[in-house]
FITI-26325 format. One record per residue: residue number from 1; residue in one letter; x, y, z of N, C-alpha, C, CB in turn. Coordinates in Angstrom, 1 decimal, m for minus. Atoms other than C-alpha are relative to their C-alpha. Glycine has a CB too. Layout:
BEGIN
ATOM pos code n.east n.north   n.up ca.east ca.north  ca.up c.east c.north   c.up cb.east cb.north  cb.up
ATOM NUM    a      X       Y      Z       X        Y      Z      X       Y      Z       X        Y      Z
...
//
This chain:
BEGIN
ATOM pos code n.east n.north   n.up ca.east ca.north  ca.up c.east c.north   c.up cb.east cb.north  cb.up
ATOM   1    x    0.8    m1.2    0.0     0.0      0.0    0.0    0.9     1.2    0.0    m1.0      0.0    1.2
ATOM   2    x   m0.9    m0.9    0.2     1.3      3.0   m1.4   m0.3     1.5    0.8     0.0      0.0   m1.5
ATOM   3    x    0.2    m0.8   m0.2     0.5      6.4    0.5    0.3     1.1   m0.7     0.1     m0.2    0.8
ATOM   4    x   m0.1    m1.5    0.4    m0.1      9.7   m1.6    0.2     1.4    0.7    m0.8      0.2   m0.5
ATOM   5    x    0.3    m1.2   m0.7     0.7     12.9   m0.1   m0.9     1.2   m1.1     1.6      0.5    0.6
ATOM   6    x    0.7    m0.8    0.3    m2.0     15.5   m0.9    0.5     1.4    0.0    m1.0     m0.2    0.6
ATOM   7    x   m0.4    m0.8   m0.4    m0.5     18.7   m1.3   m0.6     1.4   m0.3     1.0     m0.2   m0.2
ATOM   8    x    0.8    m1.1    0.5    m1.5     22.3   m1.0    0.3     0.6   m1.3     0.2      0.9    0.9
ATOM   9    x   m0.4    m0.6    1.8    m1.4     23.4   m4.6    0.6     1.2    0.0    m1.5      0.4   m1.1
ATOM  10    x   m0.5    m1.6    0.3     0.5     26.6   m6.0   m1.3     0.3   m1.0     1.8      0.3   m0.8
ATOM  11    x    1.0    m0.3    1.1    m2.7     28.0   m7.9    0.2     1.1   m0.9    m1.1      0.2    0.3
ATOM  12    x   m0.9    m1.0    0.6    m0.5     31.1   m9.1    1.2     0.2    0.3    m0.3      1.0    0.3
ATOM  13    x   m1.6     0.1    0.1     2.9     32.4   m9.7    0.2     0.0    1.5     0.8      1.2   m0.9
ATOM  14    x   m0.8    m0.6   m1.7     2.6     34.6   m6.4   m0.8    m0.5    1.2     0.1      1.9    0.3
ATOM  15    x    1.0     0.5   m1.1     0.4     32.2   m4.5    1.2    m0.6    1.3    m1.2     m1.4   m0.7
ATOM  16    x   m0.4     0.9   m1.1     2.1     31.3   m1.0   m0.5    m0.9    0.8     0.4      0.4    0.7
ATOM  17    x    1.0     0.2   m0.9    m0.6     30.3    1.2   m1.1     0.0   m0.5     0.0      0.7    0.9
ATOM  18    x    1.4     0.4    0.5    m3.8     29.1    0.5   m1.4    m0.9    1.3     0.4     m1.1   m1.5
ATOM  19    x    1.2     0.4   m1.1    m7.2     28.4    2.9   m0.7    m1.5   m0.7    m1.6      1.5    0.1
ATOM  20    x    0.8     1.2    0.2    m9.0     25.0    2.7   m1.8     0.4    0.3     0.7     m1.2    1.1
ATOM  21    x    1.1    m0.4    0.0   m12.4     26.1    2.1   m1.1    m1.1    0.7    m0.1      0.4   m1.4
ATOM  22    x    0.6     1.5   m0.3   m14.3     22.5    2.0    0.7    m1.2   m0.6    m1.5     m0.1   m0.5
ATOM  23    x   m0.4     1.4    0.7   m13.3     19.2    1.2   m1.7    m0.4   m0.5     0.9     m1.3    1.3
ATOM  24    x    1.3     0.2    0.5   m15.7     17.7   m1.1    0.2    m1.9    0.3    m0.2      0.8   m1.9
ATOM  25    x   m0.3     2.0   m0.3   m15.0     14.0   m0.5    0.8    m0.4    1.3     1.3     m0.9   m1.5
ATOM  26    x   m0.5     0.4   m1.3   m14.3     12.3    2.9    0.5    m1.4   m0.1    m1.2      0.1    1.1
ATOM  27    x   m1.2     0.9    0.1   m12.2     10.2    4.0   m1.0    m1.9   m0.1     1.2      0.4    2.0
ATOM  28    x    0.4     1.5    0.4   m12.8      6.0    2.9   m0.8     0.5   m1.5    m1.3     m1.0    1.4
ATOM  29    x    0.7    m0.2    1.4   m14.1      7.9   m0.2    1.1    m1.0   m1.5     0.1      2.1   m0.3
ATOM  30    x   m1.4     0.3    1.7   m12.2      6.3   m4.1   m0.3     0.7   m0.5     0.3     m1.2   m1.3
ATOM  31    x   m0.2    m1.1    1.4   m11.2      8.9   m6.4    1.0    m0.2   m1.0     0.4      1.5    0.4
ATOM  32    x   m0.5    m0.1    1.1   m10.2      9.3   m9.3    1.1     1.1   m1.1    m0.8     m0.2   m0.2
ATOM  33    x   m0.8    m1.2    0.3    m7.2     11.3  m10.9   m1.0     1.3   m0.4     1.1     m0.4   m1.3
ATOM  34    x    0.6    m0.5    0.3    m9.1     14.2  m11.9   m1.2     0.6    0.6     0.1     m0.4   m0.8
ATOM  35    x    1.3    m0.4   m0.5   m12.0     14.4   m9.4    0.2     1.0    0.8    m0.7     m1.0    0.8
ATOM  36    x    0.0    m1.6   m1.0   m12.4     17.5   m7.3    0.1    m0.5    1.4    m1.6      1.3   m0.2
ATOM  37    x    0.1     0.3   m1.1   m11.2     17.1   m3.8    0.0     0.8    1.1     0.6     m0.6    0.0
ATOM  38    x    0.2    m1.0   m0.7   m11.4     20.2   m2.4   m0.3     0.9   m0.4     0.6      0.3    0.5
ATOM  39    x    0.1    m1.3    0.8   m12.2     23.7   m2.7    0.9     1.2    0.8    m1.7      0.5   m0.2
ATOM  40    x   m0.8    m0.6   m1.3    m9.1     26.2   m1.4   m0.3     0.7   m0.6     1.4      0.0    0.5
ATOM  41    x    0.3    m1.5   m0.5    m9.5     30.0   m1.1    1.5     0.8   m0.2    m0.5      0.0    1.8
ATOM  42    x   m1.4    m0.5    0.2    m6.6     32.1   m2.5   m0.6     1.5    0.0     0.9     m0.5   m1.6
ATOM  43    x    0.0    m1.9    0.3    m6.4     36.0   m2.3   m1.4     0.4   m0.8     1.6      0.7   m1.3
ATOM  44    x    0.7    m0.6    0.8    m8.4     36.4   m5.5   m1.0    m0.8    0.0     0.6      0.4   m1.1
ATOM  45    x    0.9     1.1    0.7   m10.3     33.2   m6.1   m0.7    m1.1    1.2     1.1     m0.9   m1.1
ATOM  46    x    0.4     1.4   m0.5   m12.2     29.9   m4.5    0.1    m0.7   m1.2    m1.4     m0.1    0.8
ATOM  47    x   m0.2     0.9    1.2   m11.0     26.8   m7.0    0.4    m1.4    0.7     1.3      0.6   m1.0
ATOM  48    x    0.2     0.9   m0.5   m11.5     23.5   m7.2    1.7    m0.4    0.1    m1.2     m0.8   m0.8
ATOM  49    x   m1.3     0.7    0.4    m8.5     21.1   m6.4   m0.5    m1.2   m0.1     1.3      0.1    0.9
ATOM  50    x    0.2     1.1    0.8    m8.4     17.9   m8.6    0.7    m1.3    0.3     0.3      0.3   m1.1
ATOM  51    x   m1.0     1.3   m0.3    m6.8     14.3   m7.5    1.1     0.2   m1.1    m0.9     m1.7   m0.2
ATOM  52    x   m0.6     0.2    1.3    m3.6     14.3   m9.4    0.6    m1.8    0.0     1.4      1.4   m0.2
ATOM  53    x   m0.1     1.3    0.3    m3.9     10.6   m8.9   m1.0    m0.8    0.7     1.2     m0.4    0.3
ATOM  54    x    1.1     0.5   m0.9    m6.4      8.0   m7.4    0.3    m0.7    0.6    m1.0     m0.4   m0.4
ATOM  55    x   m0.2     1.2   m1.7    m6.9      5.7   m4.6   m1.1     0.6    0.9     2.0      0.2    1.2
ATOM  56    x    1.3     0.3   m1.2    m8.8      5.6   m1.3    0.5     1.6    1.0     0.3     m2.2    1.3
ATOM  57    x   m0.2    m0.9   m0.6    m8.6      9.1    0.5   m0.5    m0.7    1.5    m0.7      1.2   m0.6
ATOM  58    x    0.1     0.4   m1.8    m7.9      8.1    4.1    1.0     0.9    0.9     0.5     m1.7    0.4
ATOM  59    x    0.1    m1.0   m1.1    m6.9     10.7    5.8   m0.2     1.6   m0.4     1.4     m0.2    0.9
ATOM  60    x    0.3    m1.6   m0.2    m7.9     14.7    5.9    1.2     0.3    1.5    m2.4      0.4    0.4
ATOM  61    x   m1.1    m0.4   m0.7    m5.1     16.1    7.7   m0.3     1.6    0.6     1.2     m0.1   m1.0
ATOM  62    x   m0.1    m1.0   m0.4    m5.9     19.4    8.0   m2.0     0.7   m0.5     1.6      0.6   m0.7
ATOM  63    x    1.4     0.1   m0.3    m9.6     20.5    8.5   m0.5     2.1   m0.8    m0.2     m0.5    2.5
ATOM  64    x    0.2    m1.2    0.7   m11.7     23.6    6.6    0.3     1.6    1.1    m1.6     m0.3   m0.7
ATOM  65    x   m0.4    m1.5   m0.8   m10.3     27.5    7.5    1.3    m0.2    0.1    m0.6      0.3    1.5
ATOM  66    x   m1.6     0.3   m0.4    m6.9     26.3    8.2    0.8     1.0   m1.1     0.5     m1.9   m0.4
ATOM  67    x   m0.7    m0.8    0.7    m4.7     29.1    6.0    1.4    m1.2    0.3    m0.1      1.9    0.5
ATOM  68    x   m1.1     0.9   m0.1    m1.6     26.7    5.3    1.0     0.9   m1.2    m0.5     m2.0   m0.4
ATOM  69    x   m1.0    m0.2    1.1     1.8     27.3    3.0   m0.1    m1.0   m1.3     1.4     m0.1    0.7
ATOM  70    x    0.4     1.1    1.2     1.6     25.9   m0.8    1.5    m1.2    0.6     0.3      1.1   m2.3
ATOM  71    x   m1.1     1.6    0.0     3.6     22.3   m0.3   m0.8    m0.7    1.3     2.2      0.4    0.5
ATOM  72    x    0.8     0.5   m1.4     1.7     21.6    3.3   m0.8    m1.2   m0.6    m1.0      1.4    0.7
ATOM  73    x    1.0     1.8    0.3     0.2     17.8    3.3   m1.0     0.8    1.0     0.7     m2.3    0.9
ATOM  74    x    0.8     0.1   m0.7    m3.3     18.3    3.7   m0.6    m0.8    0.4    m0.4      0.5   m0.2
ATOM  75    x    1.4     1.2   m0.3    m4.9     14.6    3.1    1.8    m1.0   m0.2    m2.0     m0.3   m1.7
ATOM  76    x   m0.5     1.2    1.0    m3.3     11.2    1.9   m0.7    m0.8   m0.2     0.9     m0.7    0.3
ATOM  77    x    0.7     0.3    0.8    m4.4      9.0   m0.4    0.9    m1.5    0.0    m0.2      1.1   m1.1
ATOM  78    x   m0.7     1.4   m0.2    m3.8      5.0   m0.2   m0.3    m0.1   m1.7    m0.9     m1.2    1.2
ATOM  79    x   m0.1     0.2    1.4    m3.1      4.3   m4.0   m0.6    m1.6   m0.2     1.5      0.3   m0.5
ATOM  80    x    0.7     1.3    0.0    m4.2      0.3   m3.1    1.5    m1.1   m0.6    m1.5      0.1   m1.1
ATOM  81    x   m1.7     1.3    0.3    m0.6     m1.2   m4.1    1.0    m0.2    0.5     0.8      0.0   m0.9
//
């Protein structure tokens, strides 16, 4: 079993920090590369973030409002191998 780290996205050049708005999928959820797994909160915007791989989301690490630095593990993600 492979563990993914989930990370806070850079959603711009001069993004540092970014809010976890909602998670849209809980944990024992499967996703799929591409599914929306959150929604963070930047300066200008609220945007979705997308699996950039799939497996079994088992753990939420860091819970909605949290303002974190872009690279910060928010979830991980069991890939199943």
């Amino acid at each position: 079993m492979a563990r993914i780290a989930i990370e806070m996205p850079k959603l711009g050049y001069d993004m540092e920090v970014g809010t976890i708005a909602a998670w849209t999928r809980k944990v024992g959820d499967v996703v799929s590369r591409g599914d929306v797994l959150a929604e963070i909160e930047t300066e200008k915007s609220t945007v979705e973030m997308e699996a950039l791989a799939g497996g079994t989301l088992v753990e939420i690490a860091l819970e909605p409002g949290k303002e974190v630095p872009v690279g910060t593990v928010i979830g991980w993600l069991d890939d199943g191998q």
